[in-house]
PDB file of the backbone (N, CA, C, O) and the ligand in Angstrom, with CONECT records:
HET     ZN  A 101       1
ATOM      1  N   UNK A   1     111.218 336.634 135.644  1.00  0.00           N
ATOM      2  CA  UNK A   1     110.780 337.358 136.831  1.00  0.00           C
ATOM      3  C   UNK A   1     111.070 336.592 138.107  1.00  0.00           C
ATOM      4  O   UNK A   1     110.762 335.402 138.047  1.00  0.00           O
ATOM      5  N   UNK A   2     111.573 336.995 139.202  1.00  0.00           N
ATOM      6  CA  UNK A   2     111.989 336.457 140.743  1.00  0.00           C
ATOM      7  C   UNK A   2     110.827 337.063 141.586  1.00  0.00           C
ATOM      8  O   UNK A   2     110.461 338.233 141.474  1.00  0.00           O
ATOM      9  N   UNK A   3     110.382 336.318 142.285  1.00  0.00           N
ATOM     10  CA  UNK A   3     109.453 336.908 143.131  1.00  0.00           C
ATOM     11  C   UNK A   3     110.442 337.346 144.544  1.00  0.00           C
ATOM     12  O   UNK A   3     111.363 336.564 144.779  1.00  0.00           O
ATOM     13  N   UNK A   4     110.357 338.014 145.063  1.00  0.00           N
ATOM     14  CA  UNK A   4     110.978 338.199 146.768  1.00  0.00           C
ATOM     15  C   UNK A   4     110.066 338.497 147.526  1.00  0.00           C
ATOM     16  O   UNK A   4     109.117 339.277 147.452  1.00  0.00           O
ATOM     17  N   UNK A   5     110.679 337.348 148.762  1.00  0.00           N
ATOM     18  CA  UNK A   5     109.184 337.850 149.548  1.00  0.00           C
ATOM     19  C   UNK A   5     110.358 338.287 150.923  1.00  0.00           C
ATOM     20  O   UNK A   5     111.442 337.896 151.357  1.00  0.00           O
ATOM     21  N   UNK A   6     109.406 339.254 151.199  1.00  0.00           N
ATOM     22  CA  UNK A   6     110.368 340.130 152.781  1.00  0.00           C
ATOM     23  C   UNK A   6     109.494 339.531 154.336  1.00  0.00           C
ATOM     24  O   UNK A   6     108.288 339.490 154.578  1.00  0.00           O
ATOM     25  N   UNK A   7     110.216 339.285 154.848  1.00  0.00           N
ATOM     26  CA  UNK A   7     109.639 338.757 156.117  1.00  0.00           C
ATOM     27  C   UNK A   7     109.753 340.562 156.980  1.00  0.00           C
ATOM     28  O   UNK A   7     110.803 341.166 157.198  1.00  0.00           O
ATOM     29  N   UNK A   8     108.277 341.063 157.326  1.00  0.00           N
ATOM     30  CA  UNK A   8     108.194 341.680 158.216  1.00  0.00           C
ATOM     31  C   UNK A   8     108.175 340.816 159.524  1.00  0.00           C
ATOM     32  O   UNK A   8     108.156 339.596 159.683  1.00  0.00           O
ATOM     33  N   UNK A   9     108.187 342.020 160.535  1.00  0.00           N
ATOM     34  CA  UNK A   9     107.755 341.310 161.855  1.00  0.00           C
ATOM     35  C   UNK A   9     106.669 341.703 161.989  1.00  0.00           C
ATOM     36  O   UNK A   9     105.813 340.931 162.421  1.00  0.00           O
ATOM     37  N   UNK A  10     106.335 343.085 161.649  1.00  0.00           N
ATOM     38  CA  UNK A  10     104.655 344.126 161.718  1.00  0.00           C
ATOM     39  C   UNK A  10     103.965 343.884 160.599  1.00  0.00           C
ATOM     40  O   UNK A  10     104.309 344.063 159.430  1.00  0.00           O
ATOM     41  N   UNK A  11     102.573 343.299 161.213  1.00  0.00           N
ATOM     42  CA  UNK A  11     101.503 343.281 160.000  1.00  0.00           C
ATOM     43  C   UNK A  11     101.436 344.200 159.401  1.00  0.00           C
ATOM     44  O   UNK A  11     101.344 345.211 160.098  1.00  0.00           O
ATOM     45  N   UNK A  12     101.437 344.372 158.291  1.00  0.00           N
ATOM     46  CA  UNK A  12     101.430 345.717 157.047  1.00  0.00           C
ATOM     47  C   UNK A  12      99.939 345.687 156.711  1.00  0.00           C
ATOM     48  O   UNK A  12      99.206 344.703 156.609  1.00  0.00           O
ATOM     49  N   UNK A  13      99.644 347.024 156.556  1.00  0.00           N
ATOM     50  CA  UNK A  13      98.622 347.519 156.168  1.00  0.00           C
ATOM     51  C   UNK A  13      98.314 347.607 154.934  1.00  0.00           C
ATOM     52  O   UNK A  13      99.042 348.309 154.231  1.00  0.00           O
ATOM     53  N   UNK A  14      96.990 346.829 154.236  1.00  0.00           N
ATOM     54  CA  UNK A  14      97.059 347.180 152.634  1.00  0.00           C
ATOM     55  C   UNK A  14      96.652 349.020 152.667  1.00  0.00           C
ATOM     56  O   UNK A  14      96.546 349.850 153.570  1.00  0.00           O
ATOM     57  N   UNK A  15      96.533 349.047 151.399  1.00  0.00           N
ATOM     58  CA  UNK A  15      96.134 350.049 151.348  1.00  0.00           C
ATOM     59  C   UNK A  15      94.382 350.712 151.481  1.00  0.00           C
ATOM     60  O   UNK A  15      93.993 351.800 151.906  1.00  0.00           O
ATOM     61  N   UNK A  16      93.897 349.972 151.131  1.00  0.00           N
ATOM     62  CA  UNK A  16      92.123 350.016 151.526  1.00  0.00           C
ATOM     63  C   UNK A  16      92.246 350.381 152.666  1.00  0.00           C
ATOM     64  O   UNK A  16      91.629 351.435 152.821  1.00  0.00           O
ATOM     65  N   UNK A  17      92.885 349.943 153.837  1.00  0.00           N
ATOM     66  CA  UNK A  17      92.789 349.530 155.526  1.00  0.00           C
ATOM     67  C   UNK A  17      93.664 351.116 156.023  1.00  0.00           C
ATOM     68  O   UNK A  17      93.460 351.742 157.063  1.00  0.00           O
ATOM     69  N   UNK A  18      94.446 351.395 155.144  1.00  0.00           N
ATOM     70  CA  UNK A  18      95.889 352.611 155.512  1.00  0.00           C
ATOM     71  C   UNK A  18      94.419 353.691 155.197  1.00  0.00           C
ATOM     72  O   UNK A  18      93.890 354.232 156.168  1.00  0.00           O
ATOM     73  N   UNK A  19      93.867 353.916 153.795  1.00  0.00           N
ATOM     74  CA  UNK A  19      93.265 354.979 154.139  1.00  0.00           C
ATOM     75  C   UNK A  19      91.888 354.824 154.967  1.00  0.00           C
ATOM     76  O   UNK A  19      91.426 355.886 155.385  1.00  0.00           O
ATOM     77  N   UNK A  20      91.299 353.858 155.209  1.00  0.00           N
ATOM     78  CA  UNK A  20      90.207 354.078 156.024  1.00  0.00           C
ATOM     79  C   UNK A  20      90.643 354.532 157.551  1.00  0.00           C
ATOM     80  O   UNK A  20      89.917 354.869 158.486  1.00  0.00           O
ATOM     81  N   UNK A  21      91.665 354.456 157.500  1.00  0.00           N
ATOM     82  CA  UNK A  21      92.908 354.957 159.151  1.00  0.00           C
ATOM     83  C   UNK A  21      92.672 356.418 159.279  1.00  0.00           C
ATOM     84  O   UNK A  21      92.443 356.946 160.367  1.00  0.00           O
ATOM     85  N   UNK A  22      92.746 357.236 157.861  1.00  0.00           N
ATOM     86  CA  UNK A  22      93.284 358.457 157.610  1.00  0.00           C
ATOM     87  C   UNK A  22      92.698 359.374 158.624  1.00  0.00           C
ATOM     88  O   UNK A  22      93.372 360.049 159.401  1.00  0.00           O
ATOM     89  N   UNK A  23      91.230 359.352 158.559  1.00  0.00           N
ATOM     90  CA  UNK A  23      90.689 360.625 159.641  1.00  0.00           C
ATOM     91  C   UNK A  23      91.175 360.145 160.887  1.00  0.00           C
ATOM     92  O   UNK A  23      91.991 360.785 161.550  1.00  0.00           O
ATOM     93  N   UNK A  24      90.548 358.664 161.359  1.00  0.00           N
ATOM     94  CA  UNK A  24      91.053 358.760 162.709  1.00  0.00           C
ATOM     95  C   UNK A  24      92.679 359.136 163.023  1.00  0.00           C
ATOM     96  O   UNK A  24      93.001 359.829 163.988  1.00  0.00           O
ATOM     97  N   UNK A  25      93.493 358.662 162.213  1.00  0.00           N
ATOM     98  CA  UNK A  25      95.023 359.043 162.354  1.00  0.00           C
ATOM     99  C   UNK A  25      95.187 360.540 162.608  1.00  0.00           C
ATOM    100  O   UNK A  25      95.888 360.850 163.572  1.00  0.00           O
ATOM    101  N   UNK A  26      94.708 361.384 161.973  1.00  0.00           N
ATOM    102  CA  UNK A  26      94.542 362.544 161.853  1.00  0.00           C
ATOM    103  C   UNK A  26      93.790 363.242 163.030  1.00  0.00           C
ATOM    104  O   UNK A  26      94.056 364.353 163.488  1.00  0.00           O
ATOM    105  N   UNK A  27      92.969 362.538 163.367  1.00  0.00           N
ATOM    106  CA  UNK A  27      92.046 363.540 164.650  1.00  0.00           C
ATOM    107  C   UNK A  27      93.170 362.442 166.316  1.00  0.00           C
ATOM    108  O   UNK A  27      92.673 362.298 167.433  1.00  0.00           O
ATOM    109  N   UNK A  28      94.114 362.085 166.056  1.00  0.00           N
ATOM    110  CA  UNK A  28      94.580 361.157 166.846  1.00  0.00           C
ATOM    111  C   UNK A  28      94.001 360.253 167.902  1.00  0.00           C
ATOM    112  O   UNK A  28      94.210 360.233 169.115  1.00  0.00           O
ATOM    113  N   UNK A  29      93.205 359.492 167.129  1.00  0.00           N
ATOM    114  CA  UNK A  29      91.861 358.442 167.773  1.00  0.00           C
ATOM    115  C   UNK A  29      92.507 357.268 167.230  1.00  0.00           C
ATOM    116  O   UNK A  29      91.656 356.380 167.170  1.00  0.00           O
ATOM    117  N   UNK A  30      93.752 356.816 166.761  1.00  0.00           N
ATOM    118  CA  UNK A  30      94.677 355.815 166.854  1.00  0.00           C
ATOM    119  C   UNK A  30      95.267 354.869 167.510  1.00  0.00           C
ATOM    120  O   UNK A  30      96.267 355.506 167.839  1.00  0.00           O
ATOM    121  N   UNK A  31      95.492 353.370 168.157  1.00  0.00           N
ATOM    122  CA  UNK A  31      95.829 353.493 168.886  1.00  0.00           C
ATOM    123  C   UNK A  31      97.693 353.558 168.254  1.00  0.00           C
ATOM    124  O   UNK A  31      98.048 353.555 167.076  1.00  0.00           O
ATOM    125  N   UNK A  32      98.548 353.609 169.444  1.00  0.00           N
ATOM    126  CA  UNK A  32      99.669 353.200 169.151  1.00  0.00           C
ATOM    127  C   UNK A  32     100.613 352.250 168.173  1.00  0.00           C
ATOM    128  O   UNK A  32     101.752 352.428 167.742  1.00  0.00           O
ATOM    129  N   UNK A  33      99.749 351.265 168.019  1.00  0.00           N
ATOM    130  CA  UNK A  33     100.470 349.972 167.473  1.00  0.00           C
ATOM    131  C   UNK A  33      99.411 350.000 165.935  1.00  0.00           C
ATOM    132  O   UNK A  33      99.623 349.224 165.004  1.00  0.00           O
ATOM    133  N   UNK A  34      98.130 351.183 165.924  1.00  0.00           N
ATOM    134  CA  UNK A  34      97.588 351.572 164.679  1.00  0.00           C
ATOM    135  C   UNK A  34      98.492 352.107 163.689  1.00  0.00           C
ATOM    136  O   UNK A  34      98.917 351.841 162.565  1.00  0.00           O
ATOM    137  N   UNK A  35      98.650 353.369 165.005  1.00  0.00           N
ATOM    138  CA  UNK A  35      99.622 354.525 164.344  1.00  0.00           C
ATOM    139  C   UNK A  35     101.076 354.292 163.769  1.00  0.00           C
ATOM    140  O   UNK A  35     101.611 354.898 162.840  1.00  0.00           O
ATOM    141  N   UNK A  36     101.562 353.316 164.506  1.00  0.00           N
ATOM    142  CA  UNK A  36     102.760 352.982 163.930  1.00  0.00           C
ATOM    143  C   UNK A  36     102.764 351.839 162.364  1.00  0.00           C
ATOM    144  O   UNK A  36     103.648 351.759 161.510  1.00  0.00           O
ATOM    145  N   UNK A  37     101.411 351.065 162.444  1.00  0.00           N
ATOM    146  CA  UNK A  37     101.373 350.150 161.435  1.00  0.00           C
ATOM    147  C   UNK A  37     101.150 351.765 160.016  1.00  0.00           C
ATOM    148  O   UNK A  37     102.001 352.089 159.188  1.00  0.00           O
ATOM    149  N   UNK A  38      99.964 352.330 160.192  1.00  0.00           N
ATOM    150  CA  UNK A  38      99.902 353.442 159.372  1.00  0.00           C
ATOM    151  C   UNK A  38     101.243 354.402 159.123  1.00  0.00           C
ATOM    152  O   UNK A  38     101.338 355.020 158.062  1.00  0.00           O
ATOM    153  N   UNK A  39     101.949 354.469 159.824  1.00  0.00           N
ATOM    154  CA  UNK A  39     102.970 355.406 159.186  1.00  0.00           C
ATOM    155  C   UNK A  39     104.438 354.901 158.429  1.00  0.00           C
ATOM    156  O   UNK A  39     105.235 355.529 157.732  1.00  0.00           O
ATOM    157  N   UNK A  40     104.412 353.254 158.968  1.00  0.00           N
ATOM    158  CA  UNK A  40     104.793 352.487 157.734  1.00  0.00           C
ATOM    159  C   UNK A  40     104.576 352.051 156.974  1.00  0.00           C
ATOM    160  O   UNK A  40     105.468 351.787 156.168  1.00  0.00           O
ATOM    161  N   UNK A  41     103.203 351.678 156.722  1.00  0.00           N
ATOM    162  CA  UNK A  41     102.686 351.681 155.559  1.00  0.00           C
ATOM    163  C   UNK A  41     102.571 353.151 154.543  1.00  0.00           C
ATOM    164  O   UNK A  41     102.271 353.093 153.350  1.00  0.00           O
ATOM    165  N   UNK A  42     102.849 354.336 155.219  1.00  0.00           N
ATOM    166  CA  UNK A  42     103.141 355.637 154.445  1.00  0.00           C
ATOM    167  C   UNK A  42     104.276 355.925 153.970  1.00  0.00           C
ATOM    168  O   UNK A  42     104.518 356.793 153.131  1.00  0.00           O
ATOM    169  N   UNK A  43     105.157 355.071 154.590  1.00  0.00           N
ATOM    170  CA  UNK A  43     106.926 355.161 154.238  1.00  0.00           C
ATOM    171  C   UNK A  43     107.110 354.201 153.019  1.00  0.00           C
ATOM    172  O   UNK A  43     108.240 354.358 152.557  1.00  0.00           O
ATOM    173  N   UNK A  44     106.383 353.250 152.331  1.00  0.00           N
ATOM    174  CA  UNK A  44     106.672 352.351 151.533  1.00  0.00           C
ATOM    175  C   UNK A  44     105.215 352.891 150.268  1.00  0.00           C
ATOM    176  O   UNK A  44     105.165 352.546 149.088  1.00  0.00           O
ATOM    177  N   UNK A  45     104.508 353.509 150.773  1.00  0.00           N
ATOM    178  CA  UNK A  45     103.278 353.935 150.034  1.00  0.00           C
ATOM    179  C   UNK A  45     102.992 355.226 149.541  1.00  0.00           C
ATOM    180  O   UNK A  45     102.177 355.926 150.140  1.00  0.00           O
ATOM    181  N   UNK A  46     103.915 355.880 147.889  1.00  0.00           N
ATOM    182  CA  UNK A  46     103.287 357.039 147.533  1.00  0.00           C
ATOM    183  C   UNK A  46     102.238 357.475 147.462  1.00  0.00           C
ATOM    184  O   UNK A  46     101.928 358.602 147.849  1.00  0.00           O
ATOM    185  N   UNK A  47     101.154 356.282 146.714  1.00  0.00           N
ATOM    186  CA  UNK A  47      99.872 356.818 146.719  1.00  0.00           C
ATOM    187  C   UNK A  47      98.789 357.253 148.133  1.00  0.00           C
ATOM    188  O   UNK A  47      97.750 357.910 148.195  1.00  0.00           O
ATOM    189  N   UNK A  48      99.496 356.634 149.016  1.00  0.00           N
ATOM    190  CA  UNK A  48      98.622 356.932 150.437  1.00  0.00           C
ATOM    191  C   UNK A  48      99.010 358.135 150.753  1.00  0.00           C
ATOM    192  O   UNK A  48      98.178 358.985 151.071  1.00  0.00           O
ATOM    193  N   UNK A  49     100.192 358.371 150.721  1.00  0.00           N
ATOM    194  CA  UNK A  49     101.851 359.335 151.432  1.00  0.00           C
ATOM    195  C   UNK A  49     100.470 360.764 150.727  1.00  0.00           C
ATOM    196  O   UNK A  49      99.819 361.586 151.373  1.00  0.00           O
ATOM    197  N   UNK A  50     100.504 360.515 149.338  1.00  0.00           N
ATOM    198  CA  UNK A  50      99.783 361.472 148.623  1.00  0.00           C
ATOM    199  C   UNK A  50      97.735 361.900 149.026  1.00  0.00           C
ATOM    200  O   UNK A  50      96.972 362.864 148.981  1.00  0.00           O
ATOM    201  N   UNK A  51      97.714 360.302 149.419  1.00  0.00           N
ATOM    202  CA  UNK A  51      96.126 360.790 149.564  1.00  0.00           C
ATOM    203  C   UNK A  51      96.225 361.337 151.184  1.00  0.00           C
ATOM    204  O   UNK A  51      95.383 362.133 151.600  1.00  0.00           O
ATOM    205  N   UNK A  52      97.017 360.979 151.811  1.00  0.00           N
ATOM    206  CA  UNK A  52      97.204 361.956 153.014  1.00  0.00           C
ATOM    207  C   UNK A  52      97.243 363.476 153.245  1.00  0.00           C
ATOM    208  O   UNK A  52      96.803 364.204 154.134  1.00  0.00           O
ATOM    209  N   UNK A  53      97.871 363.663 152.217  1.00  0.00           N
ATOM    210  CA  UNK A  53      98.533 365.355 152.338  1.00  0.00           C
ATOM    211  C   UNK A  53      97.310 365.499 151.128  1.00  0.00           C
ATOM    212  O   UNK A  53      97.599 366.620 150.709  1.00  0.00           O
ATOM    213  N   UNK A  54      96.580 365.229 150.623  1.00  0.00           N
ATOM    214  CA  UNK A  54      95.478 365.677 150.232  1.00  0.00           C
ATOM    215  C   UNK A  54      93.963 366.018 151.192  1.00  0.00           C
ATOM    216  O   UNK A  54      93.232 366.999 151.330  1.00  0.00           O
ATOM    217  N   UNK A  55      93.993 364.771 151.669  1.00  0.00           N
ATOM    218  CA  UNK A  55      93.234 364.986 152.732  1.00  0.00           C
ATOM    219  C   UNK A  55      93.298 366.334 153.519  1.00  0.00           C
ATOM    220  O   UNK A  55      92.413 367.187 153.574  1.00  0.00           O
ATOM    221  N   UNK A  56      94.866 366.359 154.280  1.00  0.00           N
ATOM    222  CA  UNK A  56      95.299 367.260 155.413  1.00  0.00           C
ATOM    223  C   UNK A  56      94.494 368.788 155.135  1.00  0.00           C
ATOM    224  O   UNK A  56      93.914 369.556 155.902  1.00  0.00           O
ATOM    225  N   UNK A  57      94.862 368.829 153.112  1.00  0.00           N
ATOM    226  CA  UNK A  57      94.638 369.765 152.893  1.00  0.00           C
ATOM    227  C   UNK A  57      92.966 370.514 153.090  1.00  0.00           C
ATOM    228  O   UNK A  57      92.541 371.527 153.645  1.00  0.00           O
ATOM    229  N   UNK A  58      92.402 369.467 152.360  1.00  0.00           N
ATOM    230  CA  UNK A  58      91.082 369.629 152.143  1.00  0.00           C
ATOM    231  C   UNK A  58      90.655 370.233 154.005  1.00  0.00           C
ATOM    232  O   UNK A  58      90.404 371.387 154.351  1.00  0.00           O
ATOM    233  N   UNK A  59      90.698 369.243 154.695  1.00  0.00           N
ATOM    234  CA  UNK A  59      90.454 369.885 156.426  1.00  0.00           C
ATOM    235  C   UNK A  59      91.173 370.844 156.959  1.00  0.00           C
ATOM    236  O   UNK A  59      91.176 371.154 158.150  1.00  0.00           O
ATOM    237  N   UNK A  60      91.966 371.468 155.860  1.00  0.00           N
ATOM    238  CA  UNK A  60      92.304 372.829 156.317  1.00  0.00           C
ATOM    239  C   UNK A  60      91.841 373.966 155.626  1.00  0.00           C
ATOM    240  O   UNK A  60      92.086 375.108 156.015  1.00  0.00           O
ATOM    241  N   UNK A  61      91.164 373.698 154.589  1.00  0.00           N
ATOM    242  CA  UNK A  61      90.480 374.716 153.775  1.00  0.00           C
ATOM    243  C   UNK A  61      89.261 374.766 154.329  1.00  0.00           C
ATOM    244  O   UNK A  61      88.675 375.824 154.556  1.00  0.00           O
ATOM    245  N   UNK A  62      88.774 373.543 154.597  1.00  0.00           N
ATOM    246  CA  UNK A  62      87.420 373.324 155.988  1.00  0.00           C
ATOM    247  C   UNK A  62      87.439 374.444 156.680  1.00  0.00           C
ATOM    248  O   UNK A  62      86.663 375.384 156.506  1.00  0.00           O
ATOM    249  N   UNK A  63      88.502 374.377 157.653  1.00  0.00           N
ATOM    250  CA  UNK A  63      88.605 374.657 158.780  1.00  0.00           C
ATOM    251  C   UNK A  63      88.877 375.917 158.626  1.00  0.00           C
ATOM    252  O   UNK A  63      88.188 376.519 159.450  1.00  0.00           O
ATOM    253  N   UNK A  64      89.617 376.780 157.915  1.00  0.00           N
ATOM    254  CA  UNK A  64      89.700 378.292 157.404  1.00  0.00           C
ATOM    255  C   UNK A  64      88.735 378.704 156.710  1.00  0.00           C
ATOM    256  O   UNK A  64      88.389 379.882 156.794  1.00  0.00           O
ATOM    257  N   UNK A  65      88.085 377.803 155.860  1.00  0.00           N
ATOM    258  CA  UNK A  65      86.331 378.354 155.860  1.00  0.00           C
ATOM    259  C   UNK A  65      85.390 378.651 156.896  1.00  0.00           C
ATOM    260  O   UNK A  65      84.519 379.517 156.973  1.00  0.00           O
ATOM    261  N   UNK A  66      85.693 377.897 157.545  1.00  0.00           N
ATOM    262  CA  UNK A  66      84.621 377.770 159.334  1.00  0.00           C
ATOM    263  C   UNK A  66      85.229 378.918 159.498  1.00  0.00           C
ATOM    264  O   UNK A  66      84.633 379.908 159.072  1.00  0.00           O
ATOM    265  N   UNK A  67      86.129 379.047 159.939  1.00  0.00           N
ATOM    266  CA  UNK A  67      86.664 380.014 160.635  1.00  0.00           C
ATOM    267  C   UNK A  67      86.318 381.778 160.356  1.00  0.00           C
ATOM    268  O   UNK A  67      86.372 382.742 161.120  1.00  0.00           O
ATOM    269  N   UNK A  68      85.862 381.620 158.540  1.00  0.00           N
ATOM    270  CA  UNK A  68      85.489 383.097 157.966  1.00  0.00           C
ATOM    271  C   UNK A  68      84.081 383.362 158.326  1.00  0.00           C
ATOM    272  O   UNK A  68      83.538 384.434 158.594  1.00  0.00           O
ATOM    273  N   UNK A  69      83.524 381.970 158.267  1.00  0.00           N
ATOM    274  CA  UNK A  69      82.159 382.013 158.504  1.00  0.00           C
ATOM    275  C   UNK A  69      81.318 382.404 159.424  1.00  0.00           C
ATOM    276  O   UNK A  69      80.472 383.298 159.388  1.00  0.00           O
ATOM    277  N   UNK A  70      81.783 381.238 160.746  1.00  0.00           N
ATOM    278  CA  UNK A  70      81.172 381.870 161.431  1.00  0.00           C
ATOM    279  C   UNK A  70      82.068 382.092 162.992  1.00  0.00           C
ATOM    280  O   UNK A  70      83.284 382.280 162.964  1.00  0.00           O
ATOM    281  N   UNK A  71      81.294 382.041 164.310  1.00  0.00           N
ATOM    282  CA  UNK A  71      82.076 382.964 165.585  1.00  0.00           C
ATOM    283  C   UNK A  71      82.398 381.873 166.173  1.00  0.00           C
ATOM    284  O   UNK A  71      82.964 382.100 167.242  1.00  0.00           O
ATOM    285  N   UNK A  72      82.257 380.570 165.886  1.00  0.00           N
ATOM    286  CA  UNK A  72      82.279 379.559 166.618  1.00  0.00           C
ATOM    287  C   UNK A  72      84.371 379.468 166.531  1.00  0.00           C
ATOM    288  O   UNK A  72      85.104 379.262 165.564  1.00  0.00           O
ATOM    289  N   UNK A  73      84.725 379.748 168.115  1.00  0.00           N
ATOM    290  CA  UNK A  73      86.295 379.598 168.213  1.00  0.00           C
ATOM    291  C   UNK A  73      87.010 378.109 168.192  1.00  0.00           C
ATOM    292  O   UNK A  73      88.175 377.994 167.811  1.00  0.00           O
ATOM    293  N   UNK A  74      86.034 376.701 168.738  1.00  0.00           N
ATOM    294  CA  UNK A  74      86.708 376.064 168.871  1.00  0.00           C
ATOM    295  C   UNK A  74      86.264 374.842 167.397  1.00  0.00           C
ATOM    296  O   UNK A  74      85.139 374.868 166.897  1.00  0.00           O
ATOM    297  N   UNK A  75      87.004 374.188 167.067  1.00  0.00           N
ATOM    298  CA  UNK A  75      87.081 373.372 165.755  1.00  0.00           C
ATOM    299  C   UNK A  75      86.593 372.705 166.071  1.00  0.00           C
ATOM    300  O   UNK A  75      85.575 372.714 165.379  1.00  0.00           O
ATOM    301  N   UNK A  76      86.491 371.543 167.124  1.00  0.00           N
ATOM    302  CA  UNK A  76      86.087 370.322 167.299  1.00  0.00           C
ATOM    303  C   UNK A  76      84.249 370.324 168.433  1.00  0.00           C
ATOM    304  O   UNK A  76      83.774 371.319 168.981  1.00  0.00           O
ATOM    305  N   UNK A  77      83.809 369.286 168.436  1.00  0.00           N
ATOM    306  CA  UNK A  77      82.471 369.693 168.908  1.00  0.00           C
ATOM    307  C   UNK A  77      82.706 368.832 170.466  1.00  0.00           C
ATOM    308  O   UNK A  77      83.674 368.187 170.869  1.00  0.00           O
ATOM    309  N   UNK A  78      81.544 369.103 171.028  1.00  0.00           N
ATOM    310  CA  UNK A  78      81.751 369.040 172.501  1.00  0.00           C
ATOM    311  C   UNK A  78      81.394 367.559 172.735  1.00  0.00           C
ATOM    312  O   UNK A  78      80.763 367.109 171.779  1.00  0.00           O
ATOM    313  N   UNK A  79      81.632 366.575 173.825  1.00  0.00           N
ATOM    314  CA  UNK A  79      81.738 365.471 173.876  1.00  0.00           C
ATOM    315  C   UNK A  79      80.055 365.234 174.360  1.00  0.00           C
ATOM    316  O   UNK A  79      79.266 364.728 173.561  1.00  0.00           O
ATOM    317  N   UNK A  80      79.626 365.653 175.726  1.00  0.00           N
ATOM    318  CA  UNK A  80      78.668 365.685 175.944  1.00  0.00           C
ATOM    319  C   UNK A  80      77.759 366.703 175.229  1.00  0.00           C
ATOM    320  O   UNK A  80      77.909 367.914 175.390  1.00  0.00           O
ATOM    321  N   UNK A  81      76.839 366.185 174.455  1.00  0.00           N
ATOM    322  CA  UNK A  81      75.088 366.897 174.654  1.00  0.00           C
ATOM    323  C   UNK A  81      74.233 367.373 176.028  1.00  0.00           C
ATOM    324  O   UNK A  81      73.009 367.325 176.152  1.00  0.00           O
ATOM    325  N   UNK A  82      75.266 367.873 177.085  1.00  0.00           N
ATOM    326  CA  UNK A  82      73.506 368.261 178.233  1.00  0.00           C
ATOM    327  C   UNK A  82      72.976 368.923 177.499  1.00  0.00           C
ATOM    328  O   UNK A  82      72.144 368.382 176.772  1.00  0.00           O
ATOM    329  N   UNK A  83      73.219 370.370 177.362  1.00  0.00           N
ATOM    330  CA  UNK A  83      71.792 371.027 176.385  1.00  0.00           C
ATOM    331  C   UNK A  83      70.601 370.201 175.922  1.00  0.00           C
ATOM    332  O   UNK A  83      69.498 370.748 175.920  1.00  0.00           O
ATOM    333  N   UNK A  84      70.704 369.086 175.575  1.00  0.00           N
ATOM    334  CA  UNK A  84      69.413 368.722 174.973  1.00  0.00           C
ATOM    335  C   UNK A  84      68.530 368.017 176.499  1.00  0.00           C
ATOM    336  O   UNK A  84      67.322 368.153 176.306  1.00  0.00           O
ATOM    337  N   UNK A  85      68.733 367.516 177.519  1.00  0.00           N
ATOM    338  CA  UNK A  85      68.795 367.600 178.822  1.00  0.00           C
ATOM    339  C   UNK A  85      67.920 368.977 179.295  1.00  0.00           C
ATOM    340  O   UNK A  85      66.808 369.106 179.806  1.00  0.00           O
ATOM    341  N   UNK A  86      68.605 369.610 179.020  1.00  0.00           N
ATOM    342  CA  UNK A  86      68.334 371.105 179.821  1.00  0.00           C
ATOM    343  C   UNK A  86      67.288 371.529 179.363  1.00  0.00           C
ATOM    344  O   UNK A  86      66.377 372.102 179.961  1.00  0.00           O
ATOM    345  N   UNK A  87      67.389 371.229 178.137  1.00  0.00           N
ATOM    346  CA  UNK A  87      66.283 371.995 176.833  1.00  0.00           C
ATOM    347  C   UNK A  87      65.092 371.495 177.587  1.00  0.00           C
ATOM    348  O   UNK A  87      64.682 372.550 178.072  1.00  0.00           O
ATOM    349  N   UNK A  88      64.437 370.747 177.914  1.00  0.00           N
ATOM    350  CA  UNK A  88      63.168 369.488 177.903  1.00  0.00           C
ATOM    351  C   UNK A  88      62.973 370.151 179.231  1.00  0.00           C
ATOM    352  O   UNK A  88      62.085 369.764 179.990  1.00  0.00           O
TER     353      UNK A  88
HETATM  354 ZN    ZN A 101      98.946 352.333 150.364  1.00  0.00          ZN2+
END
């Protein structure tokens, strides 16, 4: 057996670290130099490549459930709470 070792220049992402990325990557709360370490670590990584497009899926069956359910149009929730302000 030969071991080879590859000199990156970009810290590589294990995989523990690639999927704990996944939602934020996904809701794009990444930064730049995240996003780019994560999507090479997806180019060298089936099993992530795969728990990705699993994920994607699952928050789209979410989200087309919400959507049958109930009247609410927008997906994501509002940044500020006043209402609870107002309420009192
Ligand atoms: Zn991986």
């Amino acid at each position: 057996m030969t071991r080879r070792r590859k000199r990156t220049t970009q810290r590589r992402l294990n995989c523990r670290k690639a999927t704990s990325l996944i939602a934020a990557y996904l809701a794009g709360e990444l930064d730049p130099l995240q996003t780019v370490a994560f999507e090479n670590h997806l180019r060298d990584c089936a099993d992530c490549l795969a728990f990705l497009n699993t994920y994607k899926k699952t928050i789209e069956l979410a989200q087309a459930f919400l959507k049958h359910s109930t009247a609410a149009p927008k997906p994501y929730r509002p940044r500020c709470p006043v209402d609870i302000e107002a309420g009192r």
